[in-house]
PDB file with one MODEL, atoms N, CA, C and O in Angstrom:
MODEL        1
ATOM      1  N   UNK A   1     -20.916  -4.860 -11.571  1.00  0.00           N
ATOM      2  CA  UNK A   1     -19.542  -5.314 -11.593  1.00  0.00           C
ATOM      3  C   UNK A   1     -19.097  -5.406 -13.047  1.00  0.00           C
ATOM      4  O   UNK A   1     -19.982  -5.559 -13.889  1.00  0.00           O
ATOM      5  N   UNK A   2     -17.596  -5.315 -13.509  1.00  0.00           N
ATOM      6  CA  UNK A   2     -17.083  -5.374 -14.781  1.00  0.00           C
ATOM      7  C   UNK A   2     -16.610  -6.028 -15.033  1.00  0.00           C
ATOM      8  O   UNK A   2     -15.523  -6.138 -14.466  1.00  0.00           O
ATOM      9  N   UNK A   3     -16.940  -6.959 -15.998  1.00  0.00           N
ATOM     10  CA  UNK A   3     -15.750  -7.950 -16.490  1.00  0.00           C
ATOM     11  C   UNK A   3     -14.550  -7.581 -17.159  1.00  0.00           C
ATOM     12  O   UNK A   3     -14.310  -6.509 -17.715  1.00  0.00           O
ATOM     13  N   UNK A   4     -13.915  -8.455 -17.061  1.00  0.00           N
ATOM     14  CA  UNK A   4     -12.424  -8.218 -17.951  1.00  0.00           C
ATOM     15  C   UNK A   4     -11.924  -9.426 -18.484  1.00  0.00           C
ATOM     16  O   UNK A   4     -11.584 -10.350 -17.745  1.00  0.00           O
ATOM     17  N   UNK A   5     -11.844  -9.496 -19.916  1.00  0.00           N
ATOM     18  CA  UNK A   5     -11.426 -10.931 -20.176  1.00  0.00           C
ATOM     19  C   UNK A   5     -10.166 -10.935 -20.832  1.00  0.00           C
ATOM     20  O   UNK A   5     -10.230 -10.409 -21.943  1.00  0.00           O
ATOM     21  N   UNK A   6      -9.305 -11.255 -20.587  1.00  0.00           N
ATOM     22  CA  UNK A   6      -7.556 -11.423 -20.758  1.00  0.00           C
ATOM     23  C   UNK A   6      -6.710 -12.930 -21.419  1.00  0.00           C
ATOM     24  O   UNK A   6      -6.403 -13.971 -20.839  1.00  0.00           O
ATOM     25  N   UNK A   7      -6.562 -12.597 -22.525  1.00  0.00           N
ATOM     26  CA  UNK A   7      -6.133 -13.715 -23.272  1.00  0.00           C
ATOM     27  C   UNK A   7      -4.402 -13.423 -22.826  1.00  0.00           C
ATOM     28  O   UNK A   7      -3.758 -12.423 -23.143  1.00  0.00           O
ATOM     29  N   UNK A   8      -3.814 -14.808 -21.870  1.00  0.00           N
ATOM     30  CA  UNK A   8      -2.431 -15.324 -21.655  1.00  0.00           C
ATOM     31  C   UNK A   8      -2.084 -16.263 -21.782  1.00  0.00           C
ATOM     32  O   UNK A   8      -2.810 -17.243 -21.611  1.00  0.00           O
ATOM     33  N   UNK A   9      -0.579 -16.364 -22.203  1.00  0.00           N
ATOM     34  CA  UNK A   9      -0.156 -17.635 -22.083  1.00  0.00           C
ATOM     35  C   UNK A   9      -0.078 -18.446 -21.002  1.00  0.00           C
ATOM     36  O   UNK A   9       0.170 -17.983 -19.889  1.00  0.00           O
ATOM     37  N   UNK A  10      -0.267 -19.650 -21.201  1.00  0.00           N
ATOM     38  CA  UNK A  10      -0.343 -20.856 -20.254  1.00  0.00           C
ATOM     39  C   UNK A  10       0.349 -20.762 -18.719  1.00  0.00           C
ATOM     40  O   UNK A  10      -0.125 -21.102 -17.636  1.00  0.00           O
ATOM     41  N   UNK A  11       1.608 -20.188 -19.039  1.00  0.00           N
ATOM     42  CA  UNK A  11       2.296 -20.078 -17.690  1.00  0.00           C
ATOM     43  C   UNK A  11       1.573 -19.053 -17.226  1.00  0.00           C
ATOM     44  O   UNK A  11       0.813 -19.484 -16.358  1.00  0.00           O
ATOM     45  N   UNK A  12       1.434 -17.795 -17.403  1.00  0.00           N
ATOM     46  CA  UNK A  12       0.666 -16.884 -16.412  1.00  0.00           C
ATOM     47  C   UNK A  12      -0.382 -17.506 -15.603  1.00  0.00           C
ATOM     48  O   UNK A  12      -0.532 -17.276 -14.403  1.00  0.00           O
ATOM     49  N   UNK A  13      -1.328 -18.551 -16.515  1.00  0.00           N
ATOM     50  CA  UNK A  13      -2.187 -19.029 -15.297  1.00  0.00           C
ATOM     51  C   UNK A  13      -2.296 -19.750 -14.545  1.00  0.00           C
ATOM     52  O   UNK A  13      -3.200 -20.027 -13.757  1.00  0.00           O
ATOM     53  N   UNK A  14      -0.984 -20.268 -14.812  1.00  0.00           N
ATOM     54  CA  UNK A  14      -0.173 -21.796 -13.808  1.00  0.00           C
ATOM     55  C   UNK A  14       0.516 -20.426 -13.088  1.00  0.00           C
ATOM     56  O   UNK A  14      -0.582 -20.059 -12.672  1.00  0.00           O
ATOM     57  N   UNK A  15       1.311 -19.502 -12.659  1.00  0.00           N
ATOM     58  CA  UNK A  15       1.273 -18.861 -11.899  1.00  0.00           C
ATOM     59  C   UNK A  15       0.285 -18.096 -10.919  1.00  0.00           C
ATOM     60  O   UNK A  15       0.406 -17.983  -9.699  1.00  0.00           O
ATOM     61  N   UNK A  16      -0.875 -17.522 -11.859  1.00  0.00           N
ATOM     62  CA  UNK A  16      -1.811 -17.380 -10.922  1.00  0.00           C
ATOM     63  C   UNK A  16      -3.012 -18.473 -10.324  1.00  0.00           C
ATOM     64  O   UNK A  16      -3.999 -18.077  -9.704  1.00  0.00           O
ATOM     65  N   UNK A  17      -2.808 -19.540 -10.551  1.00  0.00           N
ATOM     66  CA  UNK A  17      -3.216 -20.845  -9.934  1.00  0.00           C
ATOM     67  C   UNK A  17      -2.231 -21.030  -8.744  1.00  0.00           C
ATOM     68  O   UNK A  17      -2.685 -21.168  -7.608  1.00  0.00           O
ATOM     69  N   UNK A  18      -1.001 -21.035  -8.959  1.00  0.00           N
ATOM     70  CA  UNK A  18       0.043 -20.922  -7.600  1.00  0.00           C
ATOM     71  C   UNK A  18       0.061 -20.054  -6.821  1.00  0.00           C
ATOM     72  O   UNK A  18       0.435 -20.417  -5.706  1.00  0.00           O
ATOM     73  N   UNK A  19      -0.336 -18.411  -6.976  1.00  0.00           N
ATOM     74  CA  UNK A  19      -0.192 -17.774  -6.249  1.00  0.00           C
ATOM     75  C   UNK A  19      -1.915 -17.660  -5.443  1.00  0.00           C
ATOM     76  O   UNK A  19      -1.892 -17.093  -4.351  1.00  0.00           O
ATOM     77  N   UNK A  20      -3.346 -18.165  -5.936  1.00  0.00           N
ATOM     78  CA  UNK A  20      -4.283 -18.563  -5.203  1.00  0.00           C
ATOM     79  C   UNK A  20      -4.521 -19.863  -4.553  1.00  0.00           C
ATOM     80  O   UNK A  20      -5.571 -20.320  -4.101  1.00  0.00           O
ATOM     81  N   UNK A  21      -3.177 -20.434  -4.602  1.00  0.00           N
ATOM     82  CA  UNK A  21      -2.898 -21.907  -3.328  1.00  0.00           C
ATOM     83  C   UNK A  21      -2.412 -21.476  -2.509  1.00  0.00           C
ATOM     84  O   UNK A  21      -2.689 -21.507  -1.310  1.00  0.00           O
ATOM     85  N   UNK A  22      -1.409 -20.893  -3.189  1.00  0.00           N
ATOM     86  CA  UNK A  22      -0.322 -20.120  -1.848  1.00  0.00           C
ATOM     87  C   UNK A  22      -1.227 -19.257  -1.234  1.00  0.00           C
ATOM     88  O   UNK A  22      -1.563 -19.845  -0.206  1.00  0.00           O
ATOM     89  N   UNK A  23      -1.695 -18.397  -1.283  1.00  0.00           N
ATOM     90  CA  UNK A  23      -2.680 -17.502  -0.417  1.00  0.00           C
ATOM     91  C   UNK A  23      -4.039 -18.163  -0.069  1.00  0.00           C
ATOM     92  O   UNK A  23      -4.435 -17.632   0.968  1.00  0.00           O
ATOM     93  N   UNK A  24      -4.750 -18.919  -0.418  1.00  0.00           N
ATOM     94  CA  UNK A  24      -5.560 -19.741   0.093  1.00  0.00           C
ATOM     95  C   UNK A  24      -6.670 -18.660  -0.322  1.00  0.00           C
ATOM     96  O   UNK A  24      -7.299 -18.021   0.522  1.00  0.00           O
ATOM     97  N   UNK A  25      -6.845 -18.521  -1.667  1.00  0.00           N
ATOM     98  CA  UNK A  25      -7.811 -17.988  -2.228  1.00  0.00           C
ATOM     99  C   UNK A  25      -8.502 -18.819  -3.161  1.00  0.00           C
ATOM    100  O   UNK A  25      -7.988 -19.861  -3.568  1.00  0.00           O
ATOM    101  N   UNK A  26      -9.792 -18.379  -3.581  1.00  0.00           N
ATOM    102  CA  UNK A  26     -10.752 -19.214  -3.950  1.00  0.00           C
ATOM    103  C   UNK A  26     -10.762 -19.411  -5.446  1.00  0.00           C
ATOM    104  O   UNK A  26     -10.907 -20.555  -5.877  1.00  0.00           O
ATOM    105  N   UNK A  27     -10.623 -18.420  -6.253  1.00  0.00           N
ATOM    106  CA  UNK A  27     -10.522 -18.514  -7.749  1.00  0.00           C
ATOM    107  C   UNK A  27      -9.850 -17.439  -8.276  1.00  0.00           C
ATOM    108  O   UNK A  27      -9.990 -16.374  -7.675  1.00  0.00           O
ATOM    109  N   UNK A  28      -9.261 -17.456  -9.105  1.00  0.00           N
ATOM    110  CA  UNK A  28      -8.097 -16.984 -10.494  1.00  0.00           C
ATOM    111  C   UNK A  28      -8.857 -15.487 -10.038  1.00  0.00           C
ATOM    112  O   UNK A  28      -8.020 -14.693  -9.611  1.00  0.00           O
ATOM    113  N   UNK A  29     -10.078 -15.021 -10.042  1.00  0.00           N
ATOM    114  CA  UNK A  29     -10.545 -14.304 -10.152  1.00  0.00           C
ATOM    115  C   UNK A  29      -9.742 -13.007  -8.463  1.00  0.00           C
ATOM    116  O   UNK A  29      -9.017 -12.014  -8.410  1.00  0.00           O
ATOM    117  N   UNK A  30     -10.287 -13.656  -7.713  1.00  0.00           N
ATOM    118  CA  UNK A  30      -9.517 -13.205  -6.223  1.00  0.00           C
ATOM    119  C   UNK A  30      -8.112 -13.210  -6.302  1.00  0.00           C
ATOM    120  O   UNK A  30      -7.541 -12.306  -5.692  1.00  0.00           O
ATOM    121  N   UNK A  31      -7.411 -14.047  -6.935  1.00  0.00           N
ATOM    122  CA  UNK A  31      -5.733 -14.378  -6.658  1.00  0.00           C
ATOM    123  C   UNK A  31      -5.504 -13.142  -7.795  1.00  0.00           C
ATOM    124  O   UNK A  31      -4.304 -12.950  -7.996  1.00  0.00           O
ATOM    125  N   UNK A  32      -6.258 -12.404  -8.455  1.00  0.00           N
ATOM    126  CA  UNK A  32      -6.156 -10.790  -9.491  1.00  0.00           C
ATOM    127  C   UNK A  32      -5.933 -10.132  -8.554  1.00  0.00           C
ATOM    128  O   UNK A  32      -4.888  -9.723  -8.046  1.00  0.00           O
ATOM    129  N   UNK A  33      -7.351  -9.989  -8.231  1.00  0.00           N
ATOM    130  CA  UNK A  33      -7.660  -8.778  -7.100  1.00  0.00           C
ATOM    131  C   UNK A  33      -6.698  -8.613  -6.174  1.00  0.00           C
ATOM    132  O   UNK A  33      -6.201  -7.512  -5.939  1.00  0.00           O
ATOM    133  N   UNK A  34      -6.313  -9.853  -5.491  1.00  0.00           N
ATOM    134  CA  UNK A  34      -5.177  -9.672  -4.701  1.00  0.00           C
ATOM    135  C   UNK A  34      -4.078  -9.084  -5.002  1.00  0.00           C
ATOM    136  O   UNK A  34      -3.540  -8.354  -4.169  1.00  0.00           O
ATOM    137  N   UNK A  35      -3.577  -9.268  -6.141  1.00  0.00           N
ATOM    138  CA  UNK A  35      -2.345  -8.883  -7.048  1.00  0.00           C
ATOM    139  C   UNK A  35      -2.552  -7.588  -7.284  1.00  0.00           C
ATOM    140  O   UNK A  35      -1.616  -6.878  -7.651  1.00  0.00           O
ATOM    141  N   UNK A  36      -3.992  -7.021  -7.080  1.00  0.00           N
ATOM    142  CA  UNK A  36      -3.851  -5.504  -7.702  1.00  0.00           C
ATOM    143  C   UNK A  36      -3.955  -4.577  -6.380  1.00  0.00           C
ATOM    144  O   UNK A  36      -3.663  -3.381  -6.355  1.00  0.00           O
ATOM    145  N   UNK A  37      -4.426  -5.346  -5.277  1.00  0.00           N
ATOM    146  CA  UNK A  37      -4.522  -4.714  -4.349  1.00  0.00           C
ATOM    147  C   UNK A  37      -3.085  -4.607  -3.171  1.00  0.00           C
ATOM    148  O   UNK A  37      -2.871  -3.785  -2.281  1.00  0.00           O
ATOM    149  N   UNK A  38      -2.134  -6.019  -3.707  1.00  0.00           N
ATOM    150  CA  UNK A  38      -0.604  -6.286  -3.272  1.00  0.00           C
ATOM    151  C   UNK A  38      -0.201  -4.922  -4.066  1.00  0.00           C
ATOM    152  O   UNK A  38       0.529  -4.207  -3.380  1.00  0.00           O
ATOM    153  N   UNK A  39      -0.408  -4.567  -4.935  1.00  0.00           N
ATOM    154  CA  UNK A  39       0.892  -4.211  -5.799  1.00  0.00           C
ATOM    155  C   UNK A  39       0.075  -2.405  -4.939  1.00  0.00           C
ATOM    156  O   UNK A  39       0.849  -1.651  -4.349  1.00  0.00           O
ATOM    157  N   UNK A  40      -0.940  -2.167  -5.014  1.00  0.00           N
ATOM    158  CA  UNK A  40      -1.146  -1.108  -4.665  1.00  0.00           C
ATOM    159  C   UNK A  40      -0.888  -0.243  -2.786  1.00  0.00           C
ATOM    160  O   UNK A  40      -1.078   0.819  -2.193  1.00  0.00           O
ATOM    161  N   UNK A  41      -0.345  -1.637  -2.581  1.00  0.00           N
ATOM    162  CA  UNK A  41       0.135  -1.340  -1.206  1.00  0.00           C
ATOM    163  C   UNK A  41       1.375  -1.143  -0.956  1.00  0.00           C
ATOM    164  O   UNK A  41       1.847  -0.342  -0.150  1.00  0.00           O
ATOM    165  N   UNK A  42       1.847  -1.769  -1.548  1.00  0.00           N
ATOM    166  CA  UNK A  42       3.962  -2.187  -1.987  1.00  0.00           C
ATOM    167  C   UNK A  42       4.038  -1.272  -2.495  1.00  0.00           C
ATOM    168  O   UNK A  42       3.963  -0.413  -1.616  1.00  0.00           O
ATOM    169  N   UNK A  43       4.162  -0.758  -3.536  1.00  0.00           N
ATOM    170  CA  UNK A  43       4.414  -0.080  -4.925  1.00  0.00           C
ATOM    171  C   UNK A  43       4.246   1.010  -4.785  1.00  0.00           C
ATOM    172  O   UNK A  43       5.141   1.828  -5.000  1.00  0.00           O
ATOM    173  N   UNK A  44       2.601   1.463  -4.235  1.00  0.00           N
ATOM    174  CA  UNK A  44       2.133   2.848  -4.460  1.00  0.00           C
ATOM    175  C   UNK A  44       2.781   3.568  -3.326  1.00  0.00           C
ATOM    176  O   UNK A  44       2.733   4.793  -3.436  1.00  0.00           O
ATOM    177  N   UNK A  45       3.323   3.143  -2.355  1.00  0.00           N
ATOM    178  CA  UNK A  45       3.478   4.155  -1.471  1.00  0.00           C
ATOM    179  C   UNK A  45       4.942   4.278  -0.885  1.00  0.00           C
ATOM    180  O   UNK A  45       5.709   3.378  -1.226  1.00  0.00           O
ATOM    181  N   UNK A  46       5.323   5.033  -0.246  1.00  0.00           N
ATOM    182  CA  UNK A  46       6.744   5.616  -0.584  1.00  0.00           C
ATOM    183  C   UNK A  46       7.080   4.202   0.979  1.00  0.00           C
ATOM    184  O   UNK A  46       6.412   3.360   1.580  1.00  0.00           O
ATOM    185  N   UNK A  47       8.557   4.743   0.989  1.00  0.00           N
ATOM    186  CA  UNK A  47       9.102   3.930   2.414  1.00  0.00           C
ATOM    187  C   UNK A  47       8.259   4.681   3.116  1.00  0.00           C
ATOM    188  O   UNK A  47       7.118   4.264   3.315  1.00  0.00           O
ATOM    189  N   UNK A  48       8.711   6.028   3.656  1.00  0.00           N
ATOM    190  CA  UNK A  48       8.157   6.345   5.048  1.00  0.00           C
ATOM    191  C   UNK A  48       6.819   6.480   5.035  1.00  0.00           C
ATOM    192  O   UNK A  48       6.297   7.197   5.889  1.00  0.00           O
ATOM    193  N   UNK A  49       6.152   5.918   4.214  1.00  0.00           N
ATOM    194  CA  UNK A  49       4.741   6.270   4.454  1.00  0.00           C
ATOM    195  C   UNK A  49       4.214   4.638   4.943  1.00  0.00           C
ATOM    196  O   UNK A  49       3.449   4.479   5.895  1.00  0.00           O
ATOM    197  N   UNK A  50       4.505   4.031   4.508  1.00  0.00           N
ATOM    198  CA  UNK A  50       5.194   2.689   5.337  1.00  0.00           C
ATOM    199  C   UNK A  50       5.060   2.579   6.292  1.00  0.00           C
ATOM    200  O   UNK A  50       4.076   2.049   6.807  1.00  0.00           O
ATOM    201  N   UNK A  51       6.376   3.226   7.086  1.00  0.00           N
ATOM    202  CA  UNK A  51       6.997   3.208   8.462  1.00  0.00           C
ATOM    203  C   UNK A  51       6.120   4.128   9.357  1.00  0.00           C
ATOM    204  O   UNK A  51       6.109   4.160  10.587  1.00  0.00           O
ATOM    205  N   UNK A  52       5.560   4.696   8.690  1.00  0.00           N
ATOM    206  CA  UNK A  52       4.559   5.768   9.720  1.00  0.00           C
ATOM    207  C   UNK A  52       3.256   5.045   9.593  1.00  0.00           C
ATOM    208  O   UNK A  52       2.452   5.802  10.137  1.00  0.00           O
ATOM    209  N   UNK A  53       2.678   4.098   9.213  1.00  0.00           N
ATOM    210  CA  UNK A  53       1.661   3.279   9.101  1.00  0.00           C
ATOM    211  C   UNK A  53       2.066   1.855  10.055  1.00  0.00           C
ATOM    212  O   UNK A  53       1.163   1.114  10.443  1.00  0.00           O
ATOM    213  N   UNK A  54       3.162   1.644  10.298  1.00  0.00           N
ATOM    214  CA  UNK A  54       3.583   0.660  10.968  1.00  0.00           C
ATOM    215  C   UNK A  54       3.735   1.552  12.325  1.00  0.00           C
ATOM    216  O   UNK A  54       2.728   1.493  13.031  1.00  0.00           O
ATOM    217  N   UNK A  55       4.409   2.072  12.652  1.00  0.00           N
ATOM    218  CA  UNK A  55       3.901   2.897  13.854  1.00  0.00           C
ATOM    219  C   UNK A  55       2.961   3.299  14.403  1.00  0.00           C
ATOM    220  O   UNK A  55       2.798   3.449  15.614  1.00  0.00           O
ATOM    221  N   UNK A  56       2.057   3.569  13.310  1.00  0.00           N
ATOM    222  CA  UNK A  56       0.842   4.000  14.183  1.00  0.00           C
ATOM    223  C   UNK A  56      -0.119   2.231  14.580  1.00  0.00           C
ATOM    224  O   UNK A  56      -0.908   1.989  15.494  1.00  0.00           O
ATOM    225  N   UNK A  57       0.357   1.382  13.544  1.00  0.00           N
ATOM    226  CA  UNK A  57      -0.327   0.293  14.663  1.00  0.00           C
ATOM    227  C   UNK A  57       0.356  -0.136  15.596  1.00  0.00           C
ATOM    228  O   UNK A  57      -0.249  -0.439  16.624  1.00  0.00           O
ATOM    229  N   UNK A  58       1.561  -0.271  15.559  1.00  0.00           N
ATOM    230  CA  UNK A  58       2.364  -0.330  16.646  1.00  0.00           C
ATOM    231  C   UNK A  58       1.706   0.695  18.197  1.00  0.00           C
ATOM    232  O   UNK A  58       1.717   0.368  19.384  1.00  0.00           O
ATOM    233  N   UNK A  59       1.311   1.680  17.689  1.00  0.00           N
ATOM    234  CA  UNK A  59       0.892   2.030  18.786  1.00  0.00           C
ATOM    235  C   UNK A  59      -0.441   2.079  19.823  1.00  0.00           C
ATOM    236  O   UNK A  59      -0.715   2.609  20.899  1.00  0.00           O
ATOM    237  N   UNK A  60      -1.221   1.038  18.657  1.00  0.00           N
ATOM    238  CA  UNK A  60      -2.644   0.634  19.295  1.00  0.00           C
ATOM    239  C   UNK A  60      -2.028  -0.579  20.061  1.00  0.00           C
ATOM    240  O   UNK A  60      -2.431  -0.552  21.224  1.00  0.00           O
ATOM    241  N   UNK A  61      -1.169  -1.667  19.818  1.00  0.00           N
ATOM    242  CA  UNK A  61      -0.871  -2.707  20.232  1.00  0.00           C
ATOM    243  C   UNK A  61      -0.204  -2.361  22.012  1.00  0.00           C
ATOM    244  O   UNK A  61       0.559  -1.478  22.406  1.00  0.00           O
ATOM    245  N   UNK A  62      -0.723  -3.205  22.568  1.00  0.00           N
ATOM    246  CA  UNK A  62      -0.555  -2.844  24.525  1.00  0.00           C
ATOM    247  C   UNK A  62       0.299  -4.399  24.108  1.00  0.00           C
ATOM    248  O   UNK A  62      -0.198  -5.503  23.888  1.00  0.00           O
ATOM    249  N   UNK A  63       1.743  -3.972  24.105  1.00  0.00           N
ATOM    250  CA  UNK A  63       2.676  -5.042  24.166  1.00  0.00           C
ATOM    251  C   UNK A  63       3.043  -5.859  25.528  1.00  0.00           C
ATOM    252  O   UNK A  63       3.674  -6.906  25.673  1.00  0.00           O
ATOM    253  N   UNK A  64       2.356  -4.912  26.566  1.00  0.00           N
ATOM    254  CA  UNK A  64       2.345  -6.181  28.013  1.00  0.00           C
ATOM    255  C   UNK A  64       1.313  -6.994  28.138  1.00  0.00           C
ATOM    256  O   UNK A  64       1.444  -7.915  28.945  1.00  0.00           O
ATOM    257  N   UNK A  65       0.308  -6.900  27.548  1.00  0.00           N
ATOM    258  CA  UNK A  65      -1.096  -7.832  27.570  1.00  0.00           C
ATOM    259  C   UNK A  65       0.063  -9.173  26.523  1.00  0.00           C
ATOM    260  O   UNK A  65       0.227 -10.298  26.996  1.00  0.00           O
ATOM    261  N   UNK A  66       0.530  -8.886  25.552  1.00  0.00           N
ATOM    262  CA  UNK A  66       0.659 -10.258  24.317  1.00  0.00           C
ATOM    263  C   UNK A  66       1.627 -11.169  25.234  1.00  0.00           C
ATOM    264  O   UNK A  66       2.545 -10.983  26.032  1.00  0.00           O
ATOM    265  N   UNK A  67       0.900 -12.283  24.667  1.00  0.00           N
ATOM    266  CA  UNK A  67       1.406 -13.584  25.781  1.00  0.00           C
ATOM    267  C   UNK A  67       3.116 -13.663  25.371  1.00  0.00           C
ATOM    268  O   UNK A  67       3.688 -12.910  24.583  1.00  0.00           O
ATOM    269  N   UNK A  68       3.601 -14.560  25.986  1.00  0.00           N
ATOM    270  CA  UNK A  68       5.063 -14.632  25.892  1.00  0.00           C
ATOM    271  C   UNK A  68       5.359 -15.446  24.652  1.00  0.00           C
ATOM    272  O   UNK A  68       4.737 -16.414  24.214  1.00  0.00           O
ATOM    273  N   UNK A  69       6.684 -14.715  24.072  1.00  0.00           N
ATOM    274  CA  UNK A  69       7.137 -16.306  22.802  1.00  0.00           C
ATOM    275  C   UNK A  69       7.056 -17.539  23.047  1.00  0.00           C
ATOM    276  O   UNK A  69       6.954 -18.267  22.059  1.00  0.00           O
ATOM    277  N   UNK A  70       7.070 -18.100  24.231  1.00  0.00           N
ATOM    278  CA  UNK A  70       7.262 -19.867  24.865  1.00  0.00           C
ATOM    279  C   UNK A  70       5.597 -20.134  24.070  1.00  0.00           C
ATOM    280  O   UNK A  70       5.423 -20.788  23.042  1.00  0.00           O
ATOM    281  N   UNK A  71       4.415 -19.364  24.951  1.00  0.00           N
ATOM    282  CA  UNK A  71       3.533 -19.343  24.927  1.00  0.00           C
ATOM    283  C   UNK A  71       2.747 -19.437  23.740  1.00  0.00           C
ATOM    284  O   UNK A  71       1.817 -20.156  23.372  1.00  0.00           O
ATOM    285  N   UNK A  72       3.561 -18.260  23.133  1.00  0.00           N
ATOM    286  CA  UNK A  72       2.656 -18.101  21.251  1.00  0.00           C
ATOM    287  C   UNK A  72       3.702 -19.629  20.346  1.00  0.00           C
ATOM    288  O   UNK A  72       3.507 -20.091  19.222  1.00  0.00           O
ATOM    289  N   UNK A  73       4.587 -19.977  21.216  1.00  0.00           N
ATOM    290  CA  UNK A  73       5.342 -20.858  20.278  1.00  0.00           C
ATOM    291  C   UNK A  73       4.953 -22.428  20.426  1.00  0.00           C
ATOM    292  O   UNK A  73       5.227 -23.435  19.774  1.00  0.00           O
ATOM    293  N   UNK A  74       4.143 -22.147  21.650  1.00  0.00           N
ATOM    294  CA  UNK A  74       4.087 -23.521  22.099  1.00  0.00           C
ATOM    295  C   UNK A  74       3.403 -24.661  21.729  1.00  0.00           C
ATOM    296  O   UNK A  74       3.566 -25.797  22.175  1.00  0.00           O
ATOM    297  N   UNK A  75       2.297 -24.126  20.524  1.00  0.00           N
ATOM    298  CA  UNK A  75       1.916 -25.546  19.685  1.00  0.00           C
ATOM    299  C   UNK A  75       2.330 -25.481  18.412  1.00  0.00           C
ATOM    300  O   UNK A  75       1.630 -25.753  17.436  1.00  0.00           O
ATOM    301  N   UNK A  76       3.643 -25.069  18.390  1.00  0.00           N
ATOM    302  CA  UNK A  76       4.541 -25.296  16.710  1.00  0.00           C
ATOM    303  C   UNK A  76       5.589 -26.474  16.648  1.00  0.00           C
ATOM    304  O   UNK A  76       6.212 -26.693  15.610  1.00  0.00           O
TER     305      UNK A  76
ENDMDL
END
């Protein structure tokens, strides 16, 4: 594995301290990875490549088996 050691100012790591609460990640180190692996999902790929990735799970999903909204709503 490679290290990388990155000298920032204070707020960057009070942001990435917020953004591994908010995601419920474990250390500065993961709340990166995440960020590089967010940005490479968003970013790198066009709209319709997107929308044709959302379709195709859309089409593993058997939408008469999933329980009803009352049902999925009902301990909120």
């Amino acid at each position: 594995m490679t290290s990388l050691v990155f000298k920032v100012d204070e707020r960057i790591s009070k942001e990435l301290d917020l953004i591994k609460e908010g995601e419920g990640l474990g250390n500065r180190t993961s709340a990166f990875t995440f960020l590089i692996k967010y940005y490479l999902l968003t970013k790198k790929r066009s709209l319709g490549d997107s929308v044709a990735l959302m379709d195709r799970l859309l089409e593993k999903i058997d939408i008469n088996s999933l329980p009803s909204l009352e049902d999925q709503l009902s301990d909120v």
